[in-house]
C-alpha atoms as one frame of an Amber mdcrd trajectory, in Angstrom:
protein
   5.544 -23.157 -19.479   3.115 -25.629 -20.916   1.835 -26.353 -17.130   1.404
 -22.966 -16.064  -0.747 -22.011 -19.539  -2.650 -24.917 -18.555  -3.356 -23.988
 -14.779  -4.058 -20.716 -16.242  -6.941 -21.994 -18.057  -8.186 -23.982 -15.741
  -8.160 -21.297 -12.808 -10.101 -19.375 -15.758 -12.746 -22.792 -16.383 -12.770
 -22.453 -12.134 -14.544 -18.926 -12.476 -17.054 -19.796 -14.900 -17.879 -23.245
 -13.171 -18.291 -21.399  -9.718 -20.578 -19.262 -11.317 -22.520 -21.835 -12.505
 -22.246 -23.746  -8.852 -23.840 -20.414  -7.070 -26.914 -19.874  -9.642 -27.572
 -23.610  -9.027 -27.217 -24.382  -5.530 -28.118 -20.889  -4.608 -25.024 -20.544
  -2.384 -21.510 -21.512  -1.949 -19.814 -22.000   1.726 -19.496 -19.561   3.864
 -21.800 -16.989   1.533 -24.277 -16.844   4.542 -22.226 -16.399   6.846 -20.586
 -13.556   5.427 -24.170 -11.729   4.973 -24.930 -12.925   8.754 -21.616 -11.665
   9.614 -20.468  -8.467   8.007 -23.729  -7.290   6.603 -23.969  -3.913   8.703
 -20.129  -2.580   8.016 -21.190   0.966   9.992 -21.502  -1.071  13.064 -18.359
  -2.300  12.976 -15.255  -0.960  15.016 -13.114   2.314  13.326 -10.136   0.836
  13.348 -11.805  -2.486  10.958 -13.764   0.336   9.216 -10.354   1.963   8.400
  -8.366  -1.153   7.684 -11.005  -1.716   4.920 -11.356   1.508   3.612  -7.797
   1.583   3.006  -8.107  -1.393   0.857 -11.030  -0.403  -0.931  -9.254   2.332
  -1.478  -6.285   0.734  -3.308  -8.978  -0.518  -5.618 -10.550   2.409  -7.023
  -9.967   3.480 -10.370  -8.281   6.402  -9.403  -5.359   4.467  -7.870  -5.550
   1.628 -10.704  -4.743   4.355 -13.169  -2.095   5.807 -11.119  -0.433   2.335
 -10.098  -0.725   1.797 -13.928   0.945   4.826 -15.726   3.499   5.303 -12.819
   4.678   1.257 -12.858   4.433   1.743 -16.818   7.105   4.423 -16.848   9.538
   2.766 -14.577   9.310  -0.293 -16.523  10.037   1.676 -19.597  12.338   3.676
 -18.513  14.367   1.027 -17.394  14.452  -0.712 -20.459  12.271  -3.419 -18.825
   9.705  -3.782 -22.538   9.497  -7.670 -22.023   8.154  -7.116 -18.407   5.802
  -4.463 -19.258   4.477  -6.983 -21.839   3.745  -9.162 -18.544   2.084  -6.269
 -16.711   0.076  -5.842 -19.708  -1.309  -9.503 -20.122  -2.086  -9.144 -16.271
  -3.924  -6.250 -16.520  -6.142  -8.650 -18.738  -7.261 -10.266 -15.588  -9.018
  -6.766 -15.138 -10.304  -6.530 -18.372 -12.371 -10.103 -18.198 -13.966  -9.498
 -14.634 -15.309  -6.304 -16.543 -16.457  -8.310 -18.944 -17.437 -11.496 -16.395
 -19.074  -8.767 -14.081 -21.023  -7.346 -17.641 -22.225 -10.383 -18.360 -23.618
 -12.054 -15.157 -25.494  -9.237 -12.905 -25.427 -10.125  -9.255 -25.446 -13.205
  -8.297 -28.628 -14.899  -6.625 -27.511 -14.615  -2.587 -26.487 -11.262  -3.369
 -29.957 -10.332  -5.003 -31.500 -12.182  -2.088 -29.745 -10.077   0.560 -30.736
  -6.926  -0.778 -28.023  -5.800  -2.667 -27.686  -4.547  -5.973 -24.774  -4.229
  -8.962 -22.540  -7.035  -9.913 -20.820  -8.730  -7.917 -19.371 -11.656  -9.066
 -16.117 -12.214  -9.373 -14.660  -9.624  -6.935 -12.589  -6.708  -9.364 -11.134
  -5.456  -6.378  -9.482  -8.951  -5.800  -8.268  -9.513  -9.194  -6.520  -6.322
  -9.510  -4.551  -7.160  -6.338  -3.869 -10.287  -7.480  -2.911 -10.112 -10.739
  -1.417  -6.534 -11.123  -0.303  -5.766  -7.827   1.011  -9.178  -7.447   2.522
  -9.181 -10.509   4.574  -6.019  -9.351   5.591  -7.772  -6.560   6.995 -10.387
  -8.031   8.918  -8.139 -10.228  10.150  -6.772  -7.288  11.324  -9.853  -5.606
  13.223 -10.656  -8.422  14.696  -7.284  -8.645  15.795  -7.879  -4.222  12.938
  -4.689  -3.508  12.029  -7.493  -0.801  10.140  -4.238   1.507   8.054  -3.874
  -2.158   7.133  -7.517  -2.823   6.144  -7.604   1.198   3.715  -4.966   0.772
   2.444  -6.588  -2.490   1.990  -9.795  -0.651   0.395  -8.353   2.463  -2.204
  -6.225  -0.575  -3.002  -9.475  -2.277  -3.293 -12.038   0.661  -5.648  -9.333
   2.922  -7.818  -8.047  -0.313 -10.248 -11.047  -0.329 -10.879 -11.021   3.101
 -10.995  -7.526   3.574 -13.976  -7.336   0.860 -15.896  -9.522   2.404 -15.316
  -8.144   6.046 -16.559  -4.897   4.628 -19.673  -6.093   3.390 -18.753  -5.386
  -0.205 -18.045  -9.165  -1.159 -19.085 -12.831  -0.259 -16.914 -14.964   0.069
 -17.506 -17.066  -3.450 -16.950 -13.225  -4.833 -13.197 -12.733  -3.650 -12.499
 -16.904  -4.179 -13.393 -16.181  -8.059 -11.621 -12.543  -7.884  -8.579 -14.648
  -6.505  -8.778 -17.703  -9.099  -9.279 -15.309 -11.739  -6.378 -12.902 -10.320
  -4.011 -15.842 -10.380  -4.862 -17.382 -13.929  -3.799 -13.874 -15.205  -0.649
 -13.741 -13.200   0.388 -17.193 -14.627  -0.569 -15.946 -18.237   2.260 -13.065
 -17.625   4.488 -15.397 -16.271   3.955 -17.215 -19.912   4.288 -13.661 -21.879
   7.504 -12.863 -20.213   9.218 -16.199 -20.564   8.467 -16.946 -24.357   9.398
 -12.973 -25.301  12.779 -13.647 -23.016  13.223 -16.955 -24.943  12.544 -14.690
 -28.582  14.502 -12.503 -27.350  17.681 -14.933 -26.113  17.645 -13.905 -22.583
  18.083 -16.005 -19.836  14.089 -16.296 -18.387  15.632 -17.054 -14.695  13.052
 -18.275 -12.761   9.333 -17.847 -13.381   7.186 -14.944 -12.135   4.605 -17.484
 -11.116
C-alpha cells in the first residue's frame, strides 16, 4: 500500500517536472514530429478521421457525465460503497488536470505551432486512464473480462489517438497518462484501507 501511495506521488512529481522539462528545453521527444506529422487531421484518411473521432468522442463531457452517473448507480446499487469511494478518488485525476490545465496555458511548442488553449497534460488521457481504467479493473475482478478488454483497448489507444488527431503532442498524452495512472493507484489505496476499516478481505489490488 505504502509503495503504490508512493508511485502515486511520484507519477504526480513526473507531471509537474515534465512541465518544467518542456518550458525549458522548448520540446520533449517526438513533440515535432507529431506537429510535422499529424498537424493537418482533415487530410488524413476517413477511416483514421473516424477512429479518432470516436475517441474524442468518449472524452467529451457529455459522455464523462454519463459514464459517471450511470457507473455511480450500478456501484450503488450493488452495494459496492467502498468501490465507488475508488471511482471517486479517480475521478480526482480529472479534477487536477483542470486545475494543471488552469494553471499552465499552452505549452511553448504548442504556442509555437499555432495553436491555442491548454494543452498540457492531455484531459482526454487522464479520464481514460484513471476512470475508465479504473472501471475496468473493477470489471476484471468482477470476470466482465469483454468490459475490462474494452477498457484496456480505451486507455492504451487514447494517447495515441490524441496525438494522431492533431489535438495532442506527444509530451501532452505522456503527462495525461502519468497523471491518469497516479490517480488510479490513489483508488487502489482508497479501496484497500476502507476494505481493511471495514474487515473485508482487499483481494488483490486494483493497481
Amino acid at each position: 500500500m505504502a509503495a503504490r501511495l508512493s508511485l502515486s506521488a511520484a507519477l504526480f512529481a513526473l507531471v509537474l517536472a515534465l512541465h518544467v522539462w518542456i518550458e525549458l528545453l522548448g520540446s520533449f521527444p517526438g513533440d515535432r514530429w507529431a506537429l510535422d506529422s499529424f498537424g493537418r487531421p482533415s487530410t488524413q484518411p476517413g477511416l483514421v478521421q473516424d477512429i479518432t473521432g470516436f475517441y474524442q468522442a468518449l472524452g467529451t463531457p457529455a459522455f464523462a457525465i454519463a459514464l459517471a452517473v450511470i457507473a455511480t448507480w450500478m456501484l450503488w446499487r450493488r452495494g459496492l460503497q467502498i468501490e465507488l469511494a475508488g471511482l471517486a478518488t479517480a475521478w480526482s485525476a480529472v479534477l487536477v488536470n483542470i486545475l494543471l490545465k488552469s494553471i499552465y496555458g499552452p505549452t511553448a511548442p504548442w504556442l509555437a505551432a499555432g495553436h491555442s488553449g491548454s494543452n498540457f497534460p492531455s484531459g482526454h488521457t487522464t479520464f481514460a486512464t484513471a476512470v475508465i481504467g479504473y472501471l475496468g479493473l473493477l470489471a476484471h475482478r468482477r470476470r466482465q473480462r469483454e468490459l475490462a478488454l474494452v477498457a484496456a483497448v480505451v486507455v492504451i489507444g487514447m494517447g495515441p489517438m490524441r496525438v494522431i488527431r492533431g489535438t495532442h503532442l506527444v509530451s501532452d498524452v505522456v503527462g495525461g497518462y502519468c497523471l491518469g495512472v497516479a490517480g488510479l493507484l490513489l483508488a487502489g489505496v482508497v479501496v484497500s484501507v476502507l476494505k481493511a476499516r471495514a474487515g473485508a478481505p482487499s483481494g488483490r489490488p486494483l493497481s
